[in-house]
C-alpha positions in Angstrom: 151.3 126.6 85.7 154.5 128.2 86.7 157.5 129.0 83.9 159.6 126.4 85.8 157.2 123.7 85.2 156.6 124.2 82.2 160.3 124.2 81.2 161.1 121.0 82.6 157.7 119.3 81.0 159.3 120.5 77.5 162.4 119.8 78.2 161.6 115.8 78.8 159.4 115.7 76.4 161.8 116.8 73.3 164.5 114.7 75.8 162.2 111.5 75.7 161.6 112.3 71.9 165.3 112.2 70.9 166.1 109.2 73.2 163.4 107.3 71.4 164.2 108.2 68.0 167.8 107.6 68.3 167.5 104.2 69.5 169.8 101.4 68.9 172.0 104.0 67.3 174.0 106.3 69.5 177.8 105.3 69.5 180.2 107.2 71.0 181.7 110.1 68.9 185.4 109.7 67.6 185.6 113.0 66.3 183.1 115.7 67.6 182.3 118.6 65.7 179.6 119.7 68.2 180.1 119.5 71.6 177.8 120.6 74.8 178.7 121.1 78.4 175.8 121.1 80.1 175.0 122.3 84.2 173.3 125.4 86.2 176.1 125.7 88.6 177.6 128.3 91.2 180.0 130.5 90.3 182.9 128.6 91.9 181.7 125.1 90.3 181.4 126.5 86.8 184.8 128.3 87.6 186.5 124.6 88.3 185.1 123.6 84.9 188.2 125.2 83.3 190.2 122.2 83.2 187.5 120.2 81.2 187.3 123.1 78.9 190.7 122.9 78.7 191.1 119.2 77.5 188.5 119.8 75.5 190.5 122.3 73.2 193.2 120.4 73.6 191.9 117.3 72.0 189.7 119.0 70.0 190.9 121.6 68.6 188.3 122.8 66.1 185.2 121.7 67.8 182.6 124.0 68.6 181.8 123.9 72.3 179.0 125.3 74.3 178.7 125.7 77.8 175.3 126.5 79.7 176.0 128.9 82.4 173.9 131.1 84.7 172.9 134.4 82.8 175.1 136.5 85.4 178.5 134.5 84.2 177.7 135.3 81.2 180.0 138.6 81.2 183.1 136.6 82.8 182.9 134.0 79.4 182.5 137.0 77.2 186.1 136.7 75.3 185.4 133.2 74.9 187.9 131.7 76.9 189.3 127.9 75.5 187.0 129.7 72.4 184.0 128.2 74.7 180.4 129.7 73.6 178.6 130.3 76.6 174.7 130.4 76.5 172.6 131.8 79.6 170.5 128.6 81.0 168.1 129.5 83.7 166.3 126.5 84.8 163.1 128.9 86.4 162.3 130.7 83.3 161.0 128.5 80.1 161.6 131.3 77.9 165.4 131.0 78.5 164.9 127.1 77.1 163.9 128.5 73.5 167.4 129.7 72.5 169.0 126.4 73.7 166.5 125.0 71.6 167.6 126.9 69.1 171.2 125.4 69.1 170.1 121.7 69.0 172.2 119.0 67.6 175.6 117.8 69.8 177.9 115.5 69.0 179.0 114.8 72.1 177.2 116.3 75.9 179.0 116.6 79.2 177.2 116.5 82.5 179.6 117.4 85.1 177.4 118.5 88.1 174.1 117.3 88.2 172.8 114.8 86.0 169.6 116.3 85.9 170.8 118.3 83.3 171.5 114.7 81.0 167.7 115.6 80.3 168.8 119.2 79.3 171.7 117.5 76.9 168.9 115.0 75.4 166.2 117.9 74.8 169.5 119.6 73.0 169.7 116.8 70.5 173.0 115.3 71.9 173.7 112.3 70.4 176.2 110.6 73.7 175.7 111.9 77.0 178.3 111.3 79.6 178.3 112.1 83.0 179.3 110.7 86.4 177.9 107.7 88.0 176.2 107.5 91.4 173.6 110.1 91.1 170.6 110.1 92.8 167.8 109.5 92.4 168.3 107.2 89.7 165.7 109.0 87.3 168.3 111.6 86.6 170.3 109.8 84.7 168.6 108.0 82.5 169.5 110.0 79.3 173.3 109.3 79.9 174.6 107.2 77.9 178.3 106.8 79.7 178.8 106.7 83.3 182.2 107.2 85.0 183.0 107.1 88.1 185.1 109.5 90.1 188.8 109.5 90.5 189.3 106.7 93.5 192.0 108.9 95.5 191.5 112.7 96.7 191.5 115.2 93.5 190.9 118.7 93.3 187.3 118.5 91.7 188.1 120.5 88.6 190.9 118.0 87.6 188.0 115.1 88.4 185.5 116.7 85.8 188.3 116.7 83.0 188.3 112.8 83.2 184.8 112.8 81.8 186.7 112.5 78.4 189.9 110.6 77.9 193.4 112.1 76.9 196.4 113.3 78.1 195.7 116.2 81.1 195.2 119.9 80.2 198.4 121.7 80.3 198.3 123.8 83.3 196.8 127.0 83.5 198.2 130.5 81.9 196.4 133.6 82.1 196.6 134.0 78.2 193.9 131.2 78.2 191.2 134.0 79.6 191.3 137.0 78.7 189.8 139.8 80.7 186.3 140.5 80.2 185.3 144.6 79.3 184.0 146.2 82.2 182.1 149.4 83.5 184.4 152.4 85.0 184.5 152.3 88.7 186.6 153.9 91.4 189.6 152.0 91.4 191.7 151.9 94.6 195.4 152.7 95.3 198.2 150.3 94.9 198.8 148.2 96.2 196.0 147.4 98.0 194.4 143.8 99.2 191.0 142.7 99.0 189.1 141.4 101.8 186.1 139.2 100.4 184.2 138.7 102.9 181.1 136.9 102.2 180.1 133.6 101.5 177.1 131.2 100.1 176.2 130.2 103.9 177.1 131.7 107.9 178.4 129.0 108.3 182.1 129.8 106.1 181.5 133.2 107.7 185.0 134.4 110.0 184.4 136.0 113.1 184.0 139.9 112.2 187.3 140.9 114.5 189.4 138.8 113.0 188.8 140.5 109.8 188.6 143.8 110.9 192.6 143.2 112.6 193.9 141.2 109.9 193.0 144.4 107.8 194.8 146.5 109.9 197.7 144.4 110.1 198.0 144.1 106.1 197.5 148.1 106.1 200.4 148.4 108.8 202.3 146.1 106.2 202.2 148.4 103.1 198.6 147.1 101.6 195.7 149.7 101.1 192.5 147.4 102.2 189.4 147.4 100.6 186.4 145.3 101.6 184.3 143.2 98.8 181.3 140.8 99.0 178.3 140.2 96.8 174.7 141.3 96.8 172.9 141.4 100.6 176.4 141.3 101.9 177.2 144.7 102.8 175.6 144.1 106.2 178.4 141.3 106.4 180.9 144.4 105.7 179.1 146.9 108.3 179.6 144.0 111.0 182.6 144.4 110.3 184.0 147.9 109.9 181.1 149.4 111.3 182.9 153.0 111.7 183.8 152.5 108.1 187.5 152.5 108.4 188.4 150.8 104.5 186.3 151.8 101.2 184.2 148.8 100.8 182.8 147.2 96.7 180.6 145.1 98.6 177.6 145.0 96.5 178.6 147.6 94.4 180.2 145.6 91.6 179.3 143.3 88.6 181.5 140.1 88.1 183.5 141.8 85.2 184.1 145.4 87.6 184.9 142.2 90.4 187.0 140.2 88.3 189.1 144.0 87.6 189.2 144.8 90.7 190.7 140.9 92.0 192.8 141.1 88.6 194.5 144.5 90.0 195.0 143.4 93.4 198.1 142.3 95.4 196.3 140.0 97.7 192.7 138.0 98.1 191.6 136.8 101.1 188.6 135.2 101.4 186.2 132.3 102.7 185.6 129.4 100.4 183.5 131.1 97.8 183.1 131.3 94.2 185.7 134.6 94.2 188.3 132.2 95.5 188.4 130.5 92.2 188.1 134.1 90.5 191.8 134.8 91.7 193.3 132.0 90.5 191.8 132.5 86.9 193.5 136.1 87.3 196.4 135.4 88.9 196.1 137.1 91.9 197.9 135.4 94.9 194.6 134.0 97.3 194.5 132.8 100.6 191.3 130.5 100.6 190.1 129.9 104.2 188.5 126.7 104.4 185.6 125.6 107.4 182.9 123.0 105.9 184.2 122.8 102.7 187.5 120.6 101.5 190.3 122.6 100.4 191.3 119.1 98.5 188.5 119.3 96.5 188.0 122.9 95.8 192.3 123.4 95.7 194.8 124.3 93.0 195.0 120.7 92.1 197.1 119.9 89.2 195.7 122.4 86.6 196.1 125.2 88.9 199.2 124.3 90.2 201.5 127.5 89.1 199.1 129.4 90.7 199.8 131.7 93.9 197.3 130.4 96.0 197.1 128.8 99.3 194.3 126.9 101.0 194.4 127.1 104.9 191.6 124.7 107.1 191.8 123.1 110.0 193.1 119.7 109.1 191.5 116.9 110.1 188.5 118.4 111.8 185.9 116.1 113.7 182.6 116.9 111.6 184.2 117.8 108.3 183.2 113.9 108.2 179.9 113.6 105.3 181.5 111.3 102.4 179.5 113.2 99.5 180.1 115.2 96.5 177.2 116.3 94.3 174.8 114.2 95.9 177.4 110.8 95.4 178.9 108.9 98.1 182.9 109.6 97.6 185.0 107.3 100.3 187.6 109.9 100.5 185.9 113.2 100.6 185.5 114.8 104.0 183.5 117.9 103.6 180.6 119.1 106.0 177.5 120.1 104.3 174.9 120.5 107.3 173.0 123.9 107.8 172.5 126.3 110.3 170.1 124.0 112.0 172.4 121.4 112.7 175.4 123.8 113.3 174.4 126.8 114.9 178.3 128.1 115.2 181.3 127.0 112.5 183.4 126.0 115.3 186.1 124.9 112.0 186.0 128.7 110.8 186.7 129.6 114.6 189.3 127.5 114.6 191.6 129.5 111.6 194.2 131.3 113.4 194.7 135.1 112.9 198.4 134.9 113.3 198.8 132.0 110.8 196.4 133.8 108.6 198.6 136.9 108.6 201.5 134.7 108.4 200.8 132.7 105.2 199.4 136.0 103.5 202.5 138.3 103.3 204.8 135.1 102.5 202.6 134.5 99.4 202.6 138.6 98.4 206.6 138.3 99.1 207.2 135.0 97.3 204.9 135.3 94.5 206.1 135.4 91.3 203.8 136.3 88.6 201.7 133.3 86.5 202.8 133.8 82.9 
């Protein structure tokens, strides 16, 4: 029997155990002492979280929150932004279960992703469970004790997940509220330079190689040393590329702490839709987001963010960024395009981002920017 199985048969039964023992007496918490956020989630999902870790504290102010996050965050979460605990949670291996077991007893759980992770709350001994409503299949909600639906008019989604509690808005974001994380020494590059992130979670948010490789020479003729980043498996994305090597490249090279130094130091990001899009705006750094499949609505500055330099640039409206759903949830006013390869051989709305424009709306936002207190 694999680890994964056996996880998730211990994790409903202590979930099926609590649910039944606390019967007829769960009541929504005025004043939690404990409270759980509870999700496996990509790095820029859990990233978006901020706000709702944000109101949290705010209403809150001397709860004890817990977050479960994948056990690679865990360095990013180290100075305990929003003073938010952050315990490794990896849903394959059972052994990982036996510390969460170990911190059983919440007030108050929030499922902001998937609500298969209500079950996760339950097994923790959470006592009121809310999440959103519209998840399917229905199965996966059945711990939650509080639905809510999402926000009826387009909202950047991390301002949608701090409505799972009520209360004024978070106050927007300062970069006081996260303080780096340590890092290991690496080769730091000159200033000022501009990092190109390349990569992304699918081809299909993937910009066409020569576009990057000119829009790098253009930002070098401009005053900006470049270097080149991506994640694991990407440097082939990188050698594409630059293939004579022209610009040092970190592609691979780095952990998320050395990544979030090396974006922290930076006078530019540019990069697809990808989890190191959200890393800039937690540090500041002025980001150009390019946008294909996904909905720079959803994944924007919204109103947390909204200090921050940053600029989303998609083609807007494109024909199929038409699928209506969100975490599985049918949303009238999301337009996003989640298809794969299969169906989409070539991102024709990656294609479609202009060089020039890119260019453009990169050295106004180095030349404007004024830096986030």
């Amino acid at each position: 029997m694999s680890s994964r199985l056996l996880g998730r048969i211990e994790t409903i039964a202590r979930a099926a155990f609590a649910r039944v023992a606390t019967l007829g007496r769960r009541r929504r918490p005025g004043l939690p002492q404990r409270i759980l956020v509870a999700h496996h989630l990509f790095l820029g999902d859990t990233l978006m979280l901020t706000p709702l870790l944000a109101k949290i504290r705010q209403r809150w102010p001397d709860a004890d929150v817990t977050m479960t996050v994948p056990a690679a965050f865990l360095p990013l979460y180290a100075t305990r932004p929003y003073r938010v605990r952050a315990l490794a949670f990896e849903p394959k291996e059972a052994a990982s279960l036996r510390t969460l077991w170990c911190e059983a007893g919440f007030d108050l759980a929030l499922v902001p992703g998937d609500n298969r992770f209500s079950w996760l709350a339950a097994a923790m001994g959470a006592r009121w469970i809310v999440a959103f409503a519209g998840d399917r299949p229905g199965y996966k909600s059945w711990p939650v004790d509080e639905l809510r639906d999402y926000p009826a008019v387009p909202t950047a989604w991390g301002d949608a997940v701090a409505g799972l509690i009520d209360g004024e808005e978070p106050r927007p974001y300062s970069l006081a509220d996260w303080p780096a994380p340590a890092a290991g020494d690496f080769a730091r590059p000159a200033t000022p330079y501009a990092v190109l992130h390349v990569g992304a979670s699918t081809p299909l948010k993937l910009w066409p190689p020569e576009r990057w490789l000119t829009l790098a020479r253009k930002l070098e003729q401009a005053g900006l040393c470049i270097v080149w980043s991506g994640g694991r498996g990407e440097q082939r994305i990188v050698e594409s590329i630059d293939p004579l090597q022209s610009y040092v490249s970190y592609a691979g090279r780095l952990d998320l702490a050395q990544l979030w130094h090396l974006v922290a130091g930076a006078a530019l990001l540019v990069c697809p839709d990808t989890g190191i899009a959200h890393l800039g705006r937690i540090v500041g750094t002025p980001t150009v987001t390019l946008f294909g499949p996904g909905s720079a609505t959803i994944c924007g500055r919204g109103r947390f963010w909204r200090n921050a330099p940053y600029l989303g640039l998609g083609a807007e409206p494109f024909e199929c960024r038409n699928q209506h759903v969100l975490f599985k949830r049918e949303i009238a006013w999301v337009e996003r395009c989640g298809r794969s390869t299969r169906e989409c051989p070539y991102p024709r709305c990656m294609d479609r981002l202009d060089l020039d424009e890119v260019l453009r709306q990169a050295l106004v936002l180095v030349n404007d920017t004024v830096p986030l207190a």
